[in-house]
N, C-alpha and C positions, 0 to 999 in steps of 0.2 A: 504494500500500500504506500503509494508515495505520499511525502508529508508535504502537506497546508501549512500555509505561513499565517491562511488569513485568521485564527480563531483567536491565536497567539497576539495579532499584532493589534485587532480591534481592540481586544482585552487591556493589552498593556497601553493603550491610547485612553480608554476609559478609565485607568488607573491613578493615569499620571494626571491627567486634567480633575479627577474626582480631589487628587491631594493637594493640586495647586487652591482647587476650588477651598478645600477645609483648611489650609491654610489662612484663608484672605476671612472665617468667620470669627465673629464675634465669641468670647466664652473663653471657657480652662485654658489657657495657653499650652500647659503641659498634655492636656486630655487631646485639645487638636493636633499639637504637635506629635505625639503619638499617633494618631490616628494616619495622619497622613506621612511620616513613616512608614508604616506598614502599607498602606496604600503604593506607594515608590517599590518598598522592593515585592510587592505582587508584582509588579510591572515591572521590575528590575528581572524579575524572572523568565515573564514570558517574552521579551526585548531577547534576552539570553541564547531561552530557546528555540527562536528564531534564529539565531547568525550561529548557535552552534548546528542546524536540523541545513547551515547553508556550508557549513566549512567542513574540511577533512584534516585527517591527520593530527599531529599532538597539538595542532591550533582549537582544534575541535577537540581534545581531553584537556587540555587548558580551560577554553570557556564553559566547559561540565564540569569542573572542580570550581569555577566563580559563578556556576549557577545554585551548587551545591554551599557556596560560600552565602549565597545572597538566604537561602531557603534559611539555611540554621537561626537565623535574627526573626524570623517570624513568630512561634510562639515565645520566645523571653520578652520580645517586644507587647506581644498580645498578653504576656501575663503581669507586665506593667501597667498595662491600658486597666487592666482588669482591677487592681490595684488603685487606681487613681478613678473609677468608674465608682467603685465602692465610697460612701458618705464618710465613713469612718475605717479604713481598712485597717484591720488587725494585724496585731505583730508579725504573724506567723506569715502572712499574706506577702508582705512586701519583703521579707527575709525571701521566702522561696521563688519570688520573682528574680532576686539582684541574686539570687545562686544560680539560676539558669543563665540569666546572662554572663556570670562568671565561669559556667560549664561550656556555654555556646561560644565562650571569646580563646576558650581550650583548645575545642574542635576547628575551630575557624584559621586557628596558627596550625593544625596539624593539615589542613585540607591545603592550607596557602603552601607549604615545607613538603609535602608528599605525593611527588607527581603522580606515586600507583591509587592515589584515593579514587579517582574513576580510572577503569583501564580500556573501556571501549562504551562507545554509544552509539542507539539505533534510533532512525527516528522513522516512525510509522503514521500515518495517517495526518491525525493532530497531537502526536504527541511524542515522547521521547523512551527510552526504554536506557539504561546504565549499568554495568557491571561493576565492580566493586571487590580489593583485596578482602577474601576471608582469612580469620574469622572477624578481625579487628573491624570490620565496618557496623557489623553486630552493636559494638559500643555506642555506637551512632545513633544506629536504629532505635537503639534504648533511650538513650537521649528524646528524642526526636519522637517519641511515639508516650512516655512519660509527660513531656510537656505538653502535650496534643493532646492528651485524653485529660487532663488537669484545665485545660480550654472549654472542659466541656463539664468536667465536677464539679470545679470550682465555683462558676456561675450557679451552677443547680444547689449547691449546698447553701449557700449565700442569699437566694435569693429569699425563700422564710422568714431572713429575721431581717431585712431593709424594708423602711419604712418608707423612706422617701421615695416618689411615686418616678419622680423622673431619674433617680437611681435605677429604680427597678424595673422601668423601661431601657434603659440603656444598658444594663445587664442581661436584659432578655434578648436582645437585639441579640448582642454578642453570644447568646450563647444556642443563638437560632442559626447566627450564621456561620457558627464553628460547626455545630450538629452538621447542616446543608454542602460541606465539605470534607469532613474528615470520616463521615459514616459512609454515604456512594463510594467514595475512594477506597475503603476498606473492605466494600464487600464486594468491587468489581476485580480487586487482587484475590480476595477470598477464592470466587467464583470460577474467574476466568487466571487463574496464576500464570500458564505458558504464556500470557498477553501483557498481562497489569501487574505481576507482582516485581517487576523489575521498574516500573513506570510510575511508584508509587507520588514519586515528587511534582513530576507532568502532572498524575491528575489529580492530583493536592491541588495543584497551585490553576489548574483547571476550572475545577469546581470551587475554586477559594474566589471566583467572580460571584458568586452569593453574599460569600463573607465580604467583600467591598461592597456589594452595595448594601449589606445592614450598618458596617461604620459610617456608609453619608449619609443614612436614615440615622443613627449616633449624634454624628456631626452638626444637622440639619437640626435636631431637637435642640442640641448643647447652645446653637445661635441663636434659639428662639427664646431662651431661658430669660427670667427675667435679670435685671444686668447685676441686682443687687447678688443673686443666690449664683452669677456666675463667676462672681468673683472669688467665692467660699472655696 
């Protein structure tokens, strides 16, 4: 199946103009600056896998090892969001956010230093497919699949005891549109492994076009707030 640039580059176009967009709103500074963050590198991704789905050779396991660089900042990022989303975020909450981002700034030095971290890439249709030194990428995967399903508890366990209404709309968002990407992605490697279980990051960052648009539905509420309670 020859590979489509077009899903990739709409996507990373809607991405980048959603976070220039949450940049220019009103509200948390920290909360949109996060947001649109993670907005950039979705788009930092699919940008990615586009010139890598166009290149050959160690140029092409090059930009698979900076596509794989760009992915690991998305849940530490999202568990910050998550973190500064919350009215009062508990101790435990922000300690285990600023640990992943000290685990993902680990990974991210061994991905930049390790030319064998991807060792070949296939790109299929609309998306990509990557090989990986065993067993050592396993550590990743644990990483990388810990955080992601924490995207998904975390909100759920939290939401119960928040009161604030526009807290807990914005915590619902996020953890609608963590569900709407990281559960398909999971069961189509499940399902289909000889196809998807190699492709897992492609169709993360795939279906992680749901998850941008509930942070500008985030984003869009956090501007409407009123200016005193968005200052808080």
């Amino acid at each position: 199946m020859t590979y489509s640039p077009w899903l990739g580059t709409l996507t990373a176009l809607f991405e980048v103009l959603a976070g220039i967009w949450a940049l220019g709103l009103q509200g948390r500074r920290k909360l949109l600056t996060l947001i649109a963050a993670t907005l950039f590198l979705l788009a930092g991704y699919q940008a990615l896998e586009v010139f890598i789905c166009s290149a050959t050779g160690t140029h092409q396991l090059f930009l698979s090892r900076m596509a794989f660089l760009d992915v690991t900042w998305l849940p530490p990022l999202s568990l910050l969001l998550i973190s500064e989303l919350h009215p009062s975020a508990p101790r435990w909450l922000r300690r285990f956010a600023w640990a992943s981002v000290a685990v993902g700034a680990l990974f991210s030095f061994w991905i930049v230093v390790d030319t064998r971290f991807v060792t070949g890439t296939i790109c299929q249709f609309m998306y990509a497919r990557y090989r990986h030194i065993e067993p050592w990428f396993h550590f990743y995967g644990a990483f990388y699949e810990i955080t992601q399903m924490s995207m998904i508890f975390i909100p759920a366990a939290l939401l119960p005891h928040i009161e604030d209404p526009s807290a807990r709309k914005h915590l619902g968002d996020l953890l609608i549109g963590s569900l709407l990407f990281i559960l398909p992605s999971l069961f189509l490697a499940a399902v289909l492994p000889s196809l998807f279980e190699t492709a897992l990051p492609s169709l993360m960052c795939h279906f992680a076009a749901f998850y941008a648009i509930f942070l500008v539905r985030i984003a869009y509420r956090e501007d409407r707030r009123e200016p005193a309670l968005a200052m808080t």
